[in-house]
DRENFI-881255 format. One record per residue (C-alpha): residue in three letters; z, y, x. Coordinates in steps of 0.001 Angstrom, whole numbers, plus 500000, padded with zeros to 6 digits. Each point is the difference from the previous one (the first is absolute). Layout:
ALAZYX;...
This chain:
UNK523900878263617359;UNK496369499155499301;UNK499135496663497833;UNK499114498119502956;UNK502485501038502338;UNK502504497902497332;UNK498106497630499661;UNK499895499544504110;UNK503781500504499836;UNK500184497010497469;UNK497809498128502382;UNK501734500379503066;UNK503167498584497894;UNK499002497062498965;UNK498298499282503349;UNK502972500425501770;UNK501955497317497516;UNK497146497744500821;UNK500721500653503849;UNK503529500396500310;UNK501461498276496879;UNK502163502844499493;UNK500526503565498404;UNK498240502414501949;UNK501477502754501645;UNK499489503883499726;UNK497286501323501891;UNK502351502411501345;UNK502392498791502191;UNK503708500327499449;UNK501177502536502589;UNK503149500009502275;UNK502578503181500461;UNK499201501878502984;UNK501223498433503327;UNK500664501354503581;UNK497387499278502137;UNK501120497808503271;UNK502218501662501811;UNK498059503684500392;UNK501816501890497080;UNK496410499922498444;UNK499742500287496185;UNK497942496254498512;UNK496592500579499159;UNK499174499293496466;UNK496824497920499401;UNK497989503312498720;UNK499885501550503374;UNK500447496906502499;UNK497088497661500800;UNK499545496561498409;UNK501255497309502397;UNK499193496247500145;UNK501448496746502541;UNK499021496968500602;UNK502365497610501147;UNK499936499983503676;UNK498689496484501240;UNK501640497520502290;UNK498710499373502821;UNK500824496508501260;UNK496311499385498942;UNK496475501021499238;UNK499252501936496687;UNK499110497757496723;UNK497791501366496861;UNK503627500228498003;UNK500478502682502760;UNK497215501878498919;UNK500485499992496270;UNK502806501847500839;UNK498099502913501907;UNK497664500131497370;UNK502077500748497141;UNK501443502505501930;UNK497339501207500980;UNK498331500036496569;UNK503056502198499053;UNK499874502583502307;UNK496448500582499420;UNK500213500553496709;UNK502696503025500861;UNK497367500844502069;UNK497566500016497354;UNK501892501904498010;UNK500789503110502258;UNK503059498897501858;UNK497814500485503715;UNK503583499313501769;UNK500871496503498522;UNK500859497893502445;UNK500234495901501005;UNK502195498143502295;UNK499779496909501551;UNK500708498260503144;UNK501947496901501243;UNK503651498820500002;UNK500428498739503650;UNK503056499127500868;UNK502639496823498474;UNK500424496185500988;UNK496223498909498931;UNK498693502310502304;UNK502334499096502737;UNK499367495885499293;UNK496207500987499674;UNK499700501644503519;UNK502044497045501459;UNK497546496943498998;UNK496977502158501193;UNK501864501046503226;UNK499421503339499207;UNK502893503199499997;UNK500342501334496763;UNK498954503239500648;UNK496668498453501292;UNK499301498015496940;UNK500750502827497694;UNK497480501989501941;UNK497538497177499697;UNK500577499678496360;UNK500844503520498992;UNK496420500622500742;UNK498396496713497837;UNK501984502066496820;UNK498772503786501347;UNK496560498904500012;UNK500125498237496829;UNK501165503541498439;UNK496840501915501842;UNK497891497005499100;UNK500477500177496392;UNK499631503657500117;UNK503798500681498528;UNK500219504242500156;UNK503845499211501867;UNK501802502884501213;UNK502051498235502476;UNK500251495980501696;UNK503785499835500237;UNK501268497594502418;UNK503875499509499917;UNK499779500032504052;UNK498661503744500043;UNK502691502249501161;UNK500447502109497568;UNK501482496997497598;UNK502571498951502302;UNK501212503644500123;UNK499859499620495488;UNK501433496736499912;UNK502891501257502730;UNK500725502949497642;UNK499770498060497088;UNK502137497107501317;UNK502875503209501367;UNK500059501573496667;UNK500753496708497823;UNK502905499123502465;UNK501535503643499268;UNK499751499867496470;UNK501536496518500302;UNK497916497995499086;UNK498947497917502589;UNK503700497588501455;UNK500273497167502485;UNK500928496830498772;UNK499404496250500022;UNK497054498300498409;UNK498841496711498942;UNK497320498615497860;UNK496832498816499338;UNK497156501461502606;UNK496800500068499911;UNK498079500536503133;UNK496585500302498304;UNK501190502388497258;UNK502417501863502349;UNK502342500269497532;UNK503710498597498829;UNK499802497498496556;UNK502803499435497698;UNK501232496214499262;UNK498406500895496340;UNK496246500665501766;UNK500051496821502464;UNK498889496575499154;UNK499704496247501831;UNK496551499164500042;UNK497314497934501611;UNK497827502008502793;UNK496216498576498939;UNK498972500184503839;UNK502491498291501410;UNK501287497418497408;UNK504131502026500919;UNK502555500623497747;UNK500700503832500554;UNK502303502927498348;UNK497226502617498282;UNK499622503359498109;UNK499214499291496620;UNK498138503338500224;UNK497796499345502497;UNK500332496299501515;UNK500659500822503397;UNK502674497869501769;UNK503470501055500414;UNK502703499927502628;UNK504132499738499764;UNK500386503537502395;UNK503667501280500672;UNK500844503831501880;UNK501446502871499944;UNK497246502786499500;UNK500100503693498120;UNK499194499810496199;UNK499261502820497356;UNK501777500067496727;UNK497585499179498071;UNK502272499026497011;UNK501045503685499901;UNK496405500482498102;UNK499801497913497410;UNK500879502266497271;UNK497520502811501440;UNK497147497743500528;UNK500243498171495986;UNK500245504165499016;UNK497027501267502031;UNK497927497063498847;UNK500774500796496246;UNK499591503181500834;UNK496301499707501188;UNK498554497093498389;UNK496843500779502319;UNK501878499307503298;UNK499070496241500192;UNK496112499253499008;UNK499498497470498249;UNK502871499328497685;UNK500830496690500432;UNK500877500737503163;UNK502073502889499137;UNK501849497712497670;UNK500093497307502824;UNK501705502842502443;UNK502322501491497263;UNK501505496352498795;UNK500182499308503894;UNK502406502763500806;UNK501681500158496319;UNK500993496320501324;UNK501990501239503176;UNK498986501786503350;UNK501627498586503154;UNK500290502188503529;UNK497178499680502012;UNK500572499151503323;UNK497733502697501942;UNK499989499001503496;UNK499643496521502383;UNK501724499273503402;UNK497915501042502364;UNK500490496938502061;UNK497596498644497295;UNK497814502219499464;UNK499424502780502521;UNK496471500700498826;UNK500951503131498029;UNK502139503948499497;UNK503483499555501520;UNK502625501356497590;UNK500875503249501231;UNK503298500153501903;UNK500278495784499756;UNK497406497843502766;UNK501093496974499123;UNK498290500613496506;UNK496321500033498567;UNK499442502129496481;UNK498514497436497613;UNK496472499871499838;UNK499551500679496255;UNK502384503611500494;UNK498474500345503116;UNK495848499997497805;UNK500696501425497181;UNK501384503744501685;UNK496424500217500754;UNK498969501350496981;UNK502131502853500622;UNK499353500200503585;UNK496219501062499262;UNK500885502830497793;UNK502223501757503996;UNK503599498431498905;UNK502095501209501019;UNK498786503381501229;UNK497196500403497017;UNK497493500846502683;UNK497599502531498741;UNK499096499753496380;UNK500055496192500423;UNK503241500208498582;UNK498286501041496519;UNK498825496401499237;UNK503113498601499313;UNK500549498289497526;UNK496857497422500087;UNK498344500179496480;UNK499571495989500344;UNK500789497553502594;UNK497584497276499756;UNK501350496147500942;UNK499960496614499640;UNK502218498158497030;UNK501249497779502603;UNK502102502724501684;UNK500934502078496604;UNK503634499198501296;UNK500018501813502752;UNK497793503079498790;UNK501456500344496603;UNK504062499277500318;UNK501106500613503654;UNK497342502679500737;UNK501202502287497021;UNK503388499366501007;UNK499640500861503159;UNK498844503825499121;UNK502504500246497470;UNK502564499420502476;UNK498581502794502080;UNK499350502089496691;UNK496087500421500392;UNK497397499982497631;UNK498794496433498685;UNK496448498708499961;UNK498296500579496628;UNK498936496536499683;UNK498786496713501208;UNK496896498486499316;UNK500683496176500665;UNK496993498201500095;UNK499540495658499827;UNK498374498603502804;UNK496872498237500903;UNK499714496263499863;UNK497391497134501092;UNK500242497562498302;UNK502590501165497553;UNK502238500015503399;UNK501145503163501201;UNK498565501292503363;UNK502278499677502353;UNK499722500232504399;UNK502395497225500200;UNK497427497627497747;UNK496924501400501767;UNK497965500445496623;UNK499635503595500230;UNK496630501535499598;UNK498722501951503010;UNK499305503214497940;UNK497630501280503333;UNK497834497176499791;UNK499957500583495962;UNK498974503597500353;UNK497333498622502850;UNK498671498148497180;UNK499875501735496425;UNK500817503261501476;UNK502607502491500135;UNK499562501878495982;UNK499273496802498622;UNK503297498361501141;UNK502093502738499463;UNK498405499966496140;UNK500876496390499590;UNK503583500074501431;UNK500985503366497669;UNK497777498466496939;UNK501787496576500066;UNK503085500160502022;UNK502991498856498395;UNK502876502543499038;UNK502314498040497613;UNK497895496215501115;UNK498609498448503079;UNK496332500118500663;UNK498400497690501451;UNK497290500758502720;UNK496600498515499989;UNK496666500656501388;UNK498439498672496612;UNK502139502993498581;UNK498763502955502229;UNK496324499241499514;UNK500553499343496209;UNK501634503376499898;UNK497559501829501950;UNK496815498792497862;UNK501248501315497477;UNK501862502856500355;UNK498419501654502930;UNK496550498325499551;UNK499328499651496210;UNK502339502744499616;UNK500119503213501724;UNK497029499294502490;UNK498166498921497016;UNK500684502970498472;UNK499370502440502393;UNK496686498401501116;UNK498739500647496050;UNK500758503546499986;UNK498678501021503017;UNK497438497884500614;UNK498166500420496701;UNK496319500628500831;UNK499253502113496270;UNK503562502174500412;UNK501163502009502188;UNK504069500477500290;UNK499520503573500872;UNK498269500923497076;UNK501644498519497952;UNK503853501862501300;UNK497543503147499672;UNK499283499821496381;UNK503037499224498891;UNK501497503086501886;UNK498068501875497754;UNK500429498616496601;UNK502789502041498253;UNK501300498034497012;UNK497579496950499534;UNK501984497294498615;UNK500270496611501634;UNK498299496809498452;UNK502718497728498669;UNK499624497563503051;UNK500219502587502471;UNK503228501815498441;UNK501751496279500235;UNK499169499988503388;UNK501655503323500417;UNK503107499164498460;UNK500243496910502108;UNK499864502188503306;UNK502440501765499073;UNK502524497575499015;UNK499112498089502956;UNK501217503235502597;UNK502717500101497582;UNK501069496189500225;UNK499656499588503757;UNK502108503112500742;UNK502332499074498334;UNK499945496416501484;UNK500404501114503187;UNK502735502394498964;UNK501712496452499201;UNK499077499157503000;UNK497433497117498930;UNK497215500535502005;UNK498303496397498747;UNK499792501412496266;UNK498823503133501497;UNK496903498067501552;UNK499611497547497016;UNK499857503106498028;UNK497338501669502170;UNK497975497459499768;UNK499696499447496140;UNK498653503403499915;UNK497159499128502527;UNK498855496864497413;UNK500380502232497930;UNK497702502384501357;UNK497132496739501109;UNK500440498830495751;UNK499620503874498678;UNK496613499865502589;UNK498743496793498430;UNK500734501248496493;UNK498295503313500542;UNK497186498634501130;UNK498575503115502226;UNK496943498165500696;UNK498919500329496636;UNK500668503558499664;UNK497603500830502498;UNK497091499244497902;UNK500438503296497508;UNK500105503586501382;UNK502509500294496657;UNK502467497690501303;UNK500447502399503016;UNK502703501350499704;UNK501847496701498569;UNK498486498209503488;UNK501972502911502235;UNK503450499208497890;UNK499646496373500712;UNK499339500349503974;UNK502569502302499864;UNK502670498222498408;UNK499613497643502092;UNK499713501797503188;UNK503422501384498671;UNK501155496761499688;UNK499166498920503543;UNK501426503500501161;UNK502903499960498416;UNK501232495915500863;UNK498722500864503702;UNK502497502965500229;UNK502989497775498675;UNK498746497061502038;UNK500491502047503656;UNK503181498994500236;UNK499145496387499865;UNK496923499631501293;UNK499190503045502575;UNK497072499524502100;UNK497599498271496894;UNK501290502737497572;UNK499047502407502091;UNK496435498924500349;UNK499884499647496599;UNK500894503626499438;UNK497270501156503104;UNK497893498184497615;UNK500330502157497308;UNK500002502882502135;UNK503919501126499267;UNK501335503145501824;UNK502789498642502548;UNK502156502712497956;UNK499293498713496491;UNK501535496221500558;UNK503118500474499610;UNK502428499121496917;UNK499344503401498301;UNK496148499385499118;UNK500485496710499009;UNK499495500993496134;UNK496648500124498105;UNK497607502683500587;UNK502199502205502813;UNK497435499181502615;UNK496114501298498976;UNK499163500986503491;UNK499573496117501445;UNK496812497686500022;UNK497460502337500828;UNK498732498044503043;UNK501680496751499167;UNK496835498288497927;UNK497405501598502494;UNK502181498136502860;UNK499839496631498326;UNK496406500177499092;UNK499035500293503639;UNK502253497254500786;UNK498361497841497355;UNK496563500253501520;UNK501406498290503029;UNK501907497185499599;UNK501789499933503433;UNK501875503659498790;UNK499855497989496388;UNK502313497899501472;UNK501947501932502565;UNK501198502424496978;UNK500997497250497750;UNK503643500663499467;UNK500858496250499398;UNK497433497392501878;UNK499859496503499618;UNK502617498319502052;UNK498505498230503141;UNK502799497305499105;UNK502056499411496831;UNK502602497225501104;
């Protein structure tokens, strides 16, 4: 391994202490035996011939999107393109919309709606946001499409023969916000701020609580306690980031009780009957969660859908790590199928230091934010300062802060100074370097080098640990890099000797490497401006992906690119038009 490969490897280490406040894992993930695939007979598909495969959670629809919504999407969407990137031309995203449960059912009653009609109505809000903030998904699951009914129905049939599903009495603690059962342990007596009431609360997530008493199905979830504390020491990776792992582990090292898995449907009848039993609904949270599976043809393995099982990372929000990362595994496990790699469990967005929430209202339209600053330049601020381990707090004073200077100052700056240079040309200057043969770099050019190279190193292997903000943060260093190597160098001075020639065409290329290089690892985060900036320089479509993002693979690009922006810079209106980050028409 070369010197600076280490020394990226050494990076990437401490960075991730700084971010996680943990031990970082191997950047090769601990693999599971071979499992049976469904129910086909079909041999599991290890990760080295199966496509990469990313969720989102699937969002409820008993109202309109919020930008916490969309943080979600972009992370996963940030993840798959980097697969992409990398070769992997079959990854694949999910997301879609949980649509059935008591909220939904309440919801459609105050606006006088049917269910079905206001899932329609607000399936659609969450379908556009997806296509809106140009999220490469693979498939909108909604838990009313037919083919998840049939899942959850198997699903559901094959629990109750292994025996693990039973009929009995049930009382406790309910939530009707959180659609879930709390223990004694998890509720407390507190006062509701809006109303001034003494109510019963989760201590998890403050939503009120009801006495509820019935006789519904329940899954032995105590059976798993011992397999779930094993597969989490097992893979130390499952649960990013690692306080919430620990959180998780001490949470069922304390106890698991049986989860009741179904309501009377004489209460709620907005949902999947259990099979063989009317007079029951299959809880909401069992009833989601199978659609992970269902995308990938459960139970037939339709096609070679069936080969994306596993998912490489299931993407969600820390407020439902419960239900993702305890009953989710044990509900595979029970069936004996494979187990998700891991769960990137991200901290929300807050205003105000308060978290957004539909029932508060505070939530930040993200259409109208993309209307304003742009689609690339919000999905760059939510990646670059989204919380992971912390909350982040969302403010327009933020987004325009971020954007002058990374995307202004930074890369746009950047890019505007290599190929707009009126005594360079960006061409010429890839050209003769092509032909030197062993010309040694100046001292300030070979640091730059070394710095691209731990910087592919460092955010590959961020994103292997599934830290997409570090990845970004990373990124971006190299591009100031790249603007305080251009001051430094000072090309406009070179240009006054014809001996300084050749040192003049390794500056403008260094940099142009620089800009090439950060633009190729930047796709994934910021498409549509990263791909001007690589028209810019005149890149083959064929030469951007992960591959020729190293120093000096590429000598066939530029050769039009400082011709283009010379014309342009004789009329101000193209001027203009081409710059890759404008002023913004408003900043608050």
């Amino acid at each position: 391994m070369v010197a600076s490969e280490l020394r990226a490897r050494a990076f990437l280490c401490r960075a991730l202490l700084q971010h996680w406040g943990c031990a970082t894992r191997s950047s090769k993930h601990v693999r599971q035996p071979p499992r049976r695939q469904f129910t086909t007979g079909r041999p599991f598909h290890s990760d080295r011939f199966r496509p990469y495969y990313v969720t989102t959670p699937i969002y409820y629809v008993n109202a309109e999107p919020h930008a916490g919504h969309l943080y979600s999407l972009l992370l996963a969407d940030v993840l798959k393109r980097w697969q992409v990137l990398k070769g992997d031309t079959q990854a694949a995203l999910l997301t879609g919309t949980d649509e059935h449960g008591m909220k939904v059912q309440k919801a459609a009653e105050k606006l006088d709606k049917t269910p079905k009609e206001l899932c329609d109505i607000n399936a659609e809000h969450f379908l556009h946001l997806a296509e809106r903030a140009n999220i490469s998904f693979d498939r909108f699951m909604r838990t009313t499409d037919a083919d998840h009914k049939v899942a959850v129905e198997h699903f559901w049939k094959e629990l109750k023969k292994k025996g693990y599903i039973y009929e009995s009495k049930h009382e406790g603690w309910y939530s009707v916000s959180d659609e879930t059962f709390y223990p004694e342990s998890q509720v407390h007596l507190i006062i509701d701020p809006p109303t001034g009431r003494k109510i019963h609360a989760s201590m998890e997530t403050g939503k009120e609580v009801e006495w509820t008493s019935e006789i519904n199905y329940h899954f032995r979830l105590s059976a798993f306690k011992d397999r779930l504390l094993e597969h989490y020491e097992q893979h130390p990776e499952f649960i990013v980031p690692v306080q919430r792992m620990r959180n998780i582990k001490k949470e069922v090292a304390d106890g698991l009780q049986d989860l009741s898995v179904s309501r009377p449907s004489s209460r709620l009848q907005w949902g999947i009957r259990v099979p063989d039993d009317d007079s029951q609904t299959i809880y909401v949270w069992l009833d989601a969660l199978i659609n992970y599976i269902t995308a990938t043809g459960y139970p037939h393995g339709d096609g070679d859908k069936h080969k994306l099982w596993p998912p490489n990372v299931q993407v969600i929000g820390k407020d439902i790590v419960r239900f993702h990362c305890i009953y989710w595994p044990a509900f595979l496990m029970a069936l004996d199928l494979p187990l998700p790699r891991g769960f990137l469990t991200h901290a929300h967005w807050t205003m105000g230091s308060t978290k957004m929430s539909k029932s508060l209202g505070n939530g930040v339209n993200p259409f109208l934010a993309i209307e304003r600053y742009g689609l690339d330049t919000i999905r760059y601020f939510m990646v670059h300062d989204g919380g992971i381990v912390d909350d982040a707090d969302y403010d327009n004073s933020y987004i325009v802060e971020k954007y002058k200077k990374g995307l202004q100052d930074g890369l746009g700056n950047l890019m505007a100074r290599i190929v707009r240079g009126r005594k360079w040309s960006v061409g010429t200057a890839v050209k003769h370097m092509a032909s030197q043969k062993s010309v040694e770099a100046s001292a300030l050019t070979a640091a730059l080098i070394d710095k691209i190279a731990k910087t592919v190193t460092v955010a590959d292997e961020a994103m292997d640990h599934l830290n997409p903000r570090l990845a970004l943060q990373t990124i971006m260093q190299l591009v100031y890099e790249g603007n305080k190597y251009f001051a430094d160098a000072a090309p406009w001075d070179l240009t006054k000797d014809a001996n300084t020639k050749h040192q003049l065409h390794e500056v403008i290329f260094a940099a142009s490497e620089t800009a090439r290089i950060a633009c190729i690892l930047l796709q994934p985060f910021m498409p549509d401006k990263t791909r001007q900036a690589l028209d810019q320089l005149s890149i083959a479509e064929d030469k951007r992906t992960f591959e020729y993002a190293r120093y000096g693979c590429d000598t066939s690009y530029g050769q039009d690119a400082s011709e283009k922006e010379s014309k342009r810079s004789d009329d101000k209106r193209l001027r203009y038009d081409n710059t890759l980050f404008p002023p913004l028409l408003t900043e608050v």
